[in-house]
N, C-alpha and C positions, 0 to 999 in steps of 0.2 A: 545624583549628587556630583558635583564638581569640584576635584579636589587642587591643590597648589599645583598649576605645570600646565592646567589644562585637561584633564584625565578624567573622564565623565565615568562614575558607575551605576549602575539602577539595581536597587533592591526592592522586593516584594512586598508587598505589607505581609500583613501576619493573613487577612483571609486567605488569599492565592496563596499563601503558603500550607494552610491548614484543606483545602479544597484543589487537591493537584491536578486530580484527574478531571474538574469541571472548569480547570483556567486554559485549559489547551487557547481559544481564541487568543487569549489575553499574550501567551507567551508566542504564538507563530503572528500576530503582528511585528512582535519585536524584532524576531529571526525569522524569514520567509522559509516555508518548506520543514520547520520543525513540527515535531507530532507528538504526542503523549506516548510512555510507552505500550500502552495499552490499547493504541492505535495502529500500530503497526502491523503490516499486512501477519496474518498466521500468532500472532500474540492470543495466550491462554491466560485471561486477568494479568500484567501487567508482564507474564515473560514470553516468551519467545521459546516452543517447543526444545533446541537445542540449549536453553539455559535453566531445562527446568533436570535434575539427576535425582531418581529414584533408589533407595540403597534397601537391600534388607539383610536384615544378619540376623544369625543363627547360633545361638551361645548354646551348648550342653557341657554342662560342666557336670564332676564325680570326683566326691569326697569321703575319704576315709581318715579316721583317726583312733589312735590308740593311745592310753595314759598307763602309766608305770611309775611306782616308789618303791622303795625300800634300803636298805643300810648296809655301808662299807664304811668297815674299821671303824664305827661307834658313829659315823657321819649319815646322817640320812638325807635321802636326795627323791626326788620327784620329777615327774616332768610329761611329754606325750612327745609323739612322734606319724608324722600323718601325711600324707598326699593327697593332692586334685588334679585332679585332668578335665582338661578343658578342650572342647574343639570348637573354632569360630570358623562361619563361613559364610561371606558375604556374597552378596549378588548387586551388582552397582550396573545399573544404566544410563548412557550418557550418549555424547557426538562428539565427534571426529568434524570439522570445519576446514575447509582446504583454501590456499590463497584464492583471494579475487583477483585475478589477473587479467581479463576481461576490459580492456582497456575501449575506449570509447571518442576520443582524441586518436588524429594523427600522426601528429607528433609523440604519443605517450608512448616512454620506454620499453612496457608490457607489449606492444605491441612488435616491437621485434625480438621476443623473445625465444629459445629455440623450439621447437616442436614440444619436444617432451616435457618442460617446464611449461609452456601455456596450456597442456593437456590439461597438467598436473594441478593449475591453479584457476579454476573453473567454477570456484567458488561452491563449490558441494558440498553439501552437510551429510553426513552419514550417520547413524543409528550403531552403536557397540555395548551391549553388554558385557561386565568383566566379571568373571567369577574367581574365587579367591576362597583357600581354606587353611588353617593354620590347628595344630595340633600342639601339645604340650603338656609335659608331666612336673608338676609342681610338688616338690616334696617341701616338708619342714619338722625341724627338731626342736625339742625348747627342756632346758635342765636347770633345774634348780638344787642349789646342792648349800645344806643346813651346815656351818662351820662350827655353830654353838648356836645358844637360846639369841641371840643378836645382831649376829652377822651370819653374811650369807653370800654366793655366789649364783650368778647366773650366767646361762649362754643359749643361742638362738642362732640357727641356721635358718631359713627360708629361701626358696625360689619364687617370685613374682612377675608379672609383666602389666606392663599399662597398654592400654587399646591406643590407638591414633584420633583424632578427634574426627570425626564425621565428615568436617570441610575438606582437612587433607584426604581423603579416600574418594572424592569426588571425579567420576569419567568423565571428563571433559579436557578436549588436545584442541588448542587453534593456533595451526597452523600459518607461518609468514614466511614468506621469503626473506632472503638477509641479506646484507653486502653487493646490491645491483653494481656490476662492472655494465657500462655503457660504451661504446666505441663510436667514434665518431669521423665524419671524413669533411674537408674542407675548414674554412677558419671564417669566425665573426660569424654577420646574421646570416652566411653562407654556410653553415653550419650544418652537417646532417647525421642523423643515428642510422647508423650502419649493422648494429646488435647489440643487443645486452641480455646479461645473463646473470640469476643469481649464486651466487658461490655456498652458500650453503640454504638449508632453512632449518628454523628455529620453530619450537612453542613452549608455551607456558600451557602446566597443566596436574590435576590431581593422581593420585596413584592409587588404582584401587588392591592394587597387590602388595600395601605396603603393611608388614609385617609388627607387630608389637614389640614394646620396646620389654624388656629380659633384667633383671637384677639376681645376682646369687646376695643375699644380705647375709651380713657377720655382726652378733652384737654381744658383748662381754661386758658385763656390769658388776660391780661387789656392794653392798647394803649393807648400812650398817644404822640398827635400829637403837637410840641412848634409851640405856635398862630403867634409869633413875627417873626420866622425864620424856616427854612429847618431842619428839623429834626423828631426826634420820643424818645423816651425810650415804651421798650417794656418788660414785663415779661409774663411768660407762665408756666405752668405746664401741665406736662404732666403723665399718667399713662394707660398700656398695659394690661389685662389679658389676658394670652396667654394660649393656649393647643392645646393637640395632637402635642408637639412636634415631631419632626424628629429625633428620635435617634437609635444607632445599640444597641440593646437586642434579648435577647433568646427567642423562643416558642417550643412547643413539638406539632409536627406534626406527623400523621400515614402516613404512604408510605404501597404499596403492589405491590410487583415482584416476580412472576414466584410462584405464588401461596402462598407466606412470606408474613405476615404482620409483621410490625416493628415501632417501637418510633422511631422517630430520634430528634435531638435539633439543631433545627435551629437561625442560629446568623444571624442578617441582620438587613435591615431598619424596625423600624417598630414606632407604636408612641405612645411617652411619655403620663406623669403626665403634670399637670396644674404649670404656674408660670408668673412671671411679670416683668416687666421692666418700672420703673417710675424714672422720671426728673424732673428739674426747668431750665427755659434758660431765661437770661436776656439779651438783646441787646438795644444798643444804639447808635445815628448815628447823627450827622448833623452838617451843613455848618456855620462858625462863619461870615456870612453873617453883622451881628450887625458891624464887627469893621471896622476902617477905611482904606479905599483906598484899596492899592493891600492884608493886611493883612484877607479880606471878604472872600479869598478864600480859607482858609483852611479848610478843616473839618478834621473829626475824626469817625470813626467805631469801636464797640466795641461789642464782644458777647461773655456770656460765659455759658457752659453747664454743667451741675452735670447730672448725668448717673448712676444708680444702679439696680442693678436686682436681683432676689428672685428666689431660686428655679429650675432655669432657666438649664439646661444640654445641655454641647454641644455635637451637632450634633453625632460624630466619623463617618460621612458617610463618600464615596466615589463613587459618582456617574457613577466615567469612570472605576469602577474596576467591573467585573463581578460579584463578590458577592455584593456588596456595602458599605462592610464593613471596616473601618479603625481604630476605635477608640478603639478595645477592646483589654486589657490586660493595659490601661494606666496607667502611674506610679502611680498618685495619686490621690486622691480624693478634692473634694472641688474646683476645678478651677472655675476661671471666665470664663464670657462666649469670644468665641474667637473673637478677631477685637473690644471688647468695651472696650472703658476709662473711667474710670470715669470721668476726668476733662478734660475738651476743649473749649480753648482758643485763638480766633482771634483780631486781632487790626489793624486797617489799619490806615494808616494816611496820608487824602488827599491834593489839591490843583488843582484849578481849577479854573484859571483867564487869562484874554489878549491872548489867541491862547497856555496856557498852562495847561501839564496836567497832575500831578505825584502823582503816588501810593507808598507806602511803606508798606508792608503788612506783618506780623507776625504772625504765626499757631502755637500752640503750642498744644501738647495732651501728659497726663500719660501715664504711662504704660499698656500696653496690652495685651493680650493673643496673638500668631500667631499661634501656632496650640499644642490642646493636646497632640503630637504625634512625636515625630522628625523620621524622616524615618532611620538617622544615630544615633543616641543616643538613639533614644525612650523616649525619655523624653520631657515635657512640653516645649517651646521655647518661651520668652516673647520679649517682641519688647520694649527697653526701652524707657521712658520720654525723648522727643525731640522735637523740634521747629526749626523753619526756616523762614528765612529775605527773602524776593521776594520783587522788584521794579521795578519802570517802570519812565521813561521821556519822554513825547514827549511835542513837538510845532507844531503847526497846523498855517503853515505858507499862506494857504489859503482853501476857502471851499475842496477843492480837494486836497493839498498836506498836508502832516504830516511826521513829522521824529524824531525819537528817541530812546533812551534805552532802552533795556530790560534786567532784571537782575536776576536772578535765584539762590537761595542758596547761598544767598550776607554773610552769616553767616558762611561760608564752615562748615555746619552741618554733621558731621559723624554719622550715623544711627546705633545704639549697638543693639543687640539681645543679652538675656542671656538665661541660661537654668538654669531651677529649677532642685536640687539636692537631696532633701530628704523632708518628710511630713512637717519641719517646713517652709517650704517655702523657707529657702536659693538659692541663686542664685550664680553662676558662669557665665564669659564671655562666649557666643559662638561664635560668629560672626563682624567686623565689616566693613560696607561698607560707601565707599567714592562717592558722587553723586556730587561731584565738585562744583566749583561755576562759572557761566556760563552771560557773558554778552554780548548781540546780538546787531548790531543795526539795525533799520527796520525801512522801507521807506513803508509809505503809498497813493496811489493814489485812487481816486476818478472819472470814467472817464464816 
């Protein structure tokens, strides 16, 4: 295809697309000296021994628990108290890949390079297994305590941790040179490389000694159950200290090849500082049971969340990329963490009487982060403040039959994403998508 300017592109059809590995003729016509990758010299079905990483782990986890009630000062309370212990211990096998420095031209700068950096970059793959073990005592308390026949209070201590996802734990370092200074003597096409050298090296690479991330959680709630009728009001508080986040940063690792030792600066998963994430959620629900005749069966559903976090960095991984790394170079600093609202908002409004049965439900949630990182702009991408109507109808016209509405994005809600444009936070549109609005009907049987 040839587009306005002159700019020719070729796309595949759908067979070569669906049959990769038997179009190889068809694609090194196009490009001379290209190969499938399952052609390449030492390739195991389509990878290459150095990109294929073996991991195995080893969970033993032990748990103990105890429960306990009974009464102070006329108040009676309940609860348990319990610990796990857990030991993980991984075994990851990978390569170490060192510069090609191997120069093959004359003229090419690798080739005046000093001794010990053209040792160094020789282009050698090397074999490392990483072993890695991580231990942990997880306790948890949980109290329930009866203020009367209605209300009530609760509280909850736990210790948790989440694993790291599989991709970040991947052993795999490759190795480059960075920042070639060149030197040069004479001027014009008189011109000659007299040395170069690089100033540092770099890789991109997974960690297989990267530790799980840790929460002490605090949760304090009061309940309050209505004596008269079907319902509740409830509030709760919540608060997270979190550490050993999961985030992409630098380390300075030694490597040694073909008798070169070297610094190199490795970017990859590895894990953070300490930070928190604490709430308040109030919810409320019940049946107007009290009023008369068919008006008894309406209710009402209400909850709403306040969400803030302290200190908190996101992630920039990328678990299905070989390095793991995604986030670095982001435009700006200060972002919120990605996927949280501050404020989040649901309302349903029911009915439930005589073989009938309808929902009417409302979501709403702030704005948001979707990812530090846009793959086409690079820049931050927010998911703007949006809500959505969902309903439903049916009649239950006996134990076994039911028929009715179902109704989806009764609001025809269009979903905006914008992208942040400079440190003050400004925003621009970037996207937006249409998710319809969508009403089914659906027969249910009982047989």
């Amino acid at each position: 295809m040839t587009t306005p300017g002159g700019n020719t592109f070729l796309f595949p059809n759908e067979s070569v697309a669906d049959n990769y590995r038997d179009a190889e003729s068809t694609f090194a016509s196009l490009m001379p000296g290209w190969v499938a990758l399952a052609s390449r010299p030492g390739a195991i079905g389509d990878f290459l021994p150095n990109e294929i990483n073996e991991t195995t782990e080893t969970n033993n986890a032990f748990f103990i628990q105890g429960n306990f009630e009974g009464e102070v000062k006329g108040l009676f309370f309940s609860g348990n108290v319990g610990a796990r212990y857990v030991k993980i211990e991984n075994e990851t096998d990978g390569f170490i890949t060192f510069p090609d420095n191997l120069a093959v031209q004359d003229d090419d700068p690798e080739n005046f390079l000093p001794s010990d950096q053209a040792a160094f970059g020789n282009a050698a793959s090397t074999e490392q297994t990483a072993v890695s073990d991580y231990s942990k005592l997880l306790p948890s308390f949980n109290l329930k305590l009866n203020l009367n026949d209605d209300m009530l209070l609760r509280f909850g201590y736990s210790k948790a941790i989440a694993l790291p996802d599989l991709g970040n734990l991947r052993n795999y370092v490759e190795i480059q040179g960075d920042n070639l200074q060149i030197e040069y003597s004479g001027e014009g096409d008189d011109r000659e490389i007299t040395s170069a050298q690089y100033q540092r090296y770099t890789a991109k690479s997974g960690n297989p000694f990267l530790k799980p991330m840790e929460a002490n959680n605090y949760d304090f709630a009061f309940e309050w159950y209505f004596p008269e009728t079907v319902g509740s009001l409830t509030t709760s508080f919540f608060y997270k200290d979190l550490s050993n986040y999961f985030i992409n940063g630098s380390t300075d690792r030694v490597y040694e090849n073909n008798g070169v030792t070297q610094v190199v600066q490795v970017d990859g998963a590895t894990n953070g500082d300490e930070g928190s994430v604490k709430g308040v959620e109030i919810a409320y629900q019940q049946f107007f049971d009290f009023l008369p005749g068919a008006w008894s069966g309406f209710g009402l559903q209400f909850n709403y969340t306040y969400v803030k976090d302290e200190g908190s960095p996101n992630p920039g991984l990328s678990p299905d990329k070989p390095d793991s790394s995604e986030g670095e170079g982001v435009a700006f600093d200060n972002l919120p963490l990605e996927g949280l609202s501050k404020d989040n908002v649901n309302i349903v409004a029911m009915y439930e009487k005589n073989g009938f049965n309808a929902r009417l439900a409302y979501n709403w949630r702030s704005e948001y982060l979707l990812t530090t990182k846009d793959v086409i702009t690079q820049l931050p991408i927010f998911n703007e403040a949006n809500g959505q109507l969902d309903g439903s109808f049916f009649y239950r016209f006996s134990d076994n039959i039911e028929l009715g509405l179902q109704g989806t994005n009764l609001s025809n809600t269009v979903t905006r994403t914008s992208m942040q444009v400079d440190a003050e936070g400004n925003q621009v549109g970037r996207s937006w998508f249409v998710n319809d609005r969508r009403i089914s009907l659906v027969a249910k049987g009982t047989f």
